[in-house]
C-alpha positions as CSV (number, residue, x, y, z in Angstrom):
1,X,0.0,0.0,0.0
2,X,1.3,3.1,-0.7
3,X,1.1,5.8,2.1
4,X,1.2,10.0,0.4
5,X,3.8,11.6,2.3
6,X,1.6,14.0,3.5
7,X,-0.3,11.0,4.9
8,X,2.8,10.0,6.5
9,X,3.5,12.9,8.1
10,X,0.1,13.4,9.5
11,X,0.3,9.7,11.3
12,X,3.9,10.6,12.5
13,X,1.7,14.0,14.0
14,X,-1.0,11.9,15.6
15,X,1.6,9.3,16.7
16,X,3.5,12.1,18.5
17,X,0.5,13.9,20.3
18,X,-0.3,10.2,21.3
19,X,2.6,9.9,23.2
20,X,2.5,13.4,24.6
21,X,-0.8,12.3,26.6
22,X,1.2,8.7,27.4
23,X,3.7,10.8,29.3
24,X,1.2,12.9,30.6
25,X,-0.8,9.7,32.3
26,X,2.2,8.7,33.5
27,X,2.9,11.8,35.4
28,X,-0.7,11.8,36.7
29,X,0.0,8.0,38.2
30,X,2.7,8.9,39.9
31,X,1.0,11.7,41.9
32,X,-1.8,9.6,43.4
33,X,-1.5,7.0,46.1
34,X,-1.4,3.2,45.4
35,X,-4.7,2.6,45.2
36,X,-5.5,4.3,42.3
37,X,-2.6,4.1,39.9
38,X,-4.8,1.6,38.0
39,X,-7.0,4.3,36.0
40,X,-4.0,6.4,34.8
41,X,-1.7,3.4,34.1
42,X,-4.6,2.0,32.0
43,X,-4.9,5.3,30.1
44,X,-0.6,5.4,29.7
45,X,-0.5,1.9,28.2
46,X,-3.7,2.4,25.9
47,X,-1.9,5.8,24.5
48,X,1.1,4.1,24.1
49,X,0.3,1.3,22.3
50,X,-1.8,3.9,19.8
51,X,1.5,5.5,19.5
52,X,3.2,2.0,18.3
53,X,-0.1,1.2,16.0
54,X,-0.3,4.5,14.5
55,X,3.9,4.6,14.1
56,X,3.5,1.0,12.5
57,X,0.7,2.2,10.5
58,X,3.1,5.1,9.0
59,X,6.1,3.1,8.4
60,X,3.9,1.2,5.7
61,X,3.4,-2.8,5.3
62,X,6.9,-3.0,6.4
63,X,5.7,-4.0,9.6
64,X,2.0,-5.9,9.8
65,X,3.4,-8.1,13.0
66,X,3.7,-4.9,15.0
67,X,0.0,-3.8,14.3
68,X,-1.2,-6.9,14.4
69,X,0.2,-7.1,18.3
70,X,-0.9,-3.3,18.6
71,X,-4.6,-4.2,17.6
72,X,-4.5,-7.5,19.9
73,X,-3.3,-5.7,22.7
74,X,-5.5,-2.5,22.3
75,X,-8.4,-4.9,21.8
76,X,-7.8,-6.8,25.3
């Protein structure tokens, strides 16, 4: 499949505001106590895994075992 660059670059966009708000979650778990890192480690993992899927999804069909994992995991 071919992917226009502009395409590309608008993934790469997504992919990097993605991990923006993965690093924000994991900021916000760290400030509450023990028993309620669940919540905000659930959103960190879930934005960071759409960061992988969405970087695998710009890279092209070079890598269909990385989204594949992405969507399983995302899908749990």
């Amino acid at each position: 499949m071919n992917i226009p660059v502009a395409v590309r670059w608008a993934l790469l966009a997504c992919a990097g505001l993605n991990l923006f708000f993965a690093l924000r979650a994991l900021h916000r778990m760290r400030r509450v106590g023990p028993g309620h890192r669940t919540g905000p480690g659930l959103d960190a993992l879930d934005h960071a895994l759409g960061t992988v899927l969405i970087g695998a999804l710009a890279a092209g069909d070079d890598h269909p075992a990385v989204v594949l994992a992405a969507l399983t995991l995302l899908g749990r």
